[in-house]
C-alpha positions as CSV (number, residue, x, y, z in Angstrom):
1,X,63.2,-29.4,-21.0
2,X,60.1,-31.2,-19.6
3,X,60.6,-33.4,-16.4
4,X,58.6,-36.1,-15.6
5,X,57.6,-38.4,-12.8
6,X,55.3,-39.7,-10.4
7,X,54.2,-38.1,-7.5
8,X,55.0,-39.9,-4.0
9,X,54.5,-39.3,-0.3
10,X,56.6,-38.3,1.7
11,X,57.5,-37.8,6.0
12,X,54.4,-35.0,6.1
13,X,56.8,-32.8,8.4
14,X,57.6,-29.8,6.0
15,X,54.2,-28.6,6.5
16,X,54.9,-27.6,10.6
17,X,58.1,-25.7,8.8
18,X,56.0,-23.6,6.4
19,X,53.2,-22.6,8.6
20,X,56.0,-22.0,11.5
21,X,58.4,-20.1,8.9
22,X,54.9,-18.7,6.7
23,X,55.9,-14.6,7.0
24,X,59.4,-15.4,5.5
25,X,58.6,-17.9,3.2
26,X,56.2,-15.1,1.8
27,X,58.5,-12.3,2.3
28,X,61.0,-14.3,0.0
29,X,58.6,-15.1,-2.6
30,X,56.1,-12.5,-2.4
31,X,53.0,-15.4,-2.5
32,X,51.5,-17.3,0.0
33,X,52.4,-20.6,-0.6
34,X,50.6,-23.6,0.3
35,X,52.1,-25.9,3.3
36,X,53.9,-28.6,2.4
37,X,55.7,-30.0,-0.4
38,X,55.3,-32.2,-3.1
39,X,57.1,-35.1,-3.8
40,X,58.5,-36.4,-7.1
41,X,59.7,-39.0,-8.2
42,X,61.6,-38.5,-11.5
43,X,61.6,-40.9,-14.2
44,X,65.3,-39.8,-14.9
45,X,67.7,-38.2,-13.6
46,X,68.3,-34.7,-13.0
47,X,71.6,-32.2,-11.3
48,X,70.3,-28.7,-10.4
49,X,72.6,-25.8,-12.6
50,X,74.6,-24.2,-10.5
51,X,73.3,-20.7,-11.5
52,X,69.8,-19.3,-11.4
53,X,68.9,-21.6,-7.9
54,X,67.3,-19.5,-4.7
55,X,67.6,-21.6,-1.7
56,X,65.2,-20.1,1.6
């Protein structure tokens, strides 16, 4: 399946979450990952499965 979108901005306040939360978030994924998030925008809609979803 390929999703598609367009990228939009968002609050900027995840950012102060990641660097605050940094050590787990890279505990949890085993990379450092980059503050922040990116929004998208999806040209059509999309439900998460049920299985095979890690929430931090």
């Amino acid at each position: 399946m390929l999703l598609t979108g367009t990228v939009r901005s968002g609050k900027g306040n995840f950012s102060y979450c990641m660097v605050k939360l940094q050590t787990l978030y890279t505990a949890e994924t085993g990379v450092a990952l980059y503050p922040g998030s990116l929004g998208i925008e999806l040209a059509v809609s999309y439900d998460l499965p049920t299985k095979g979803v890690i929430l931090l």
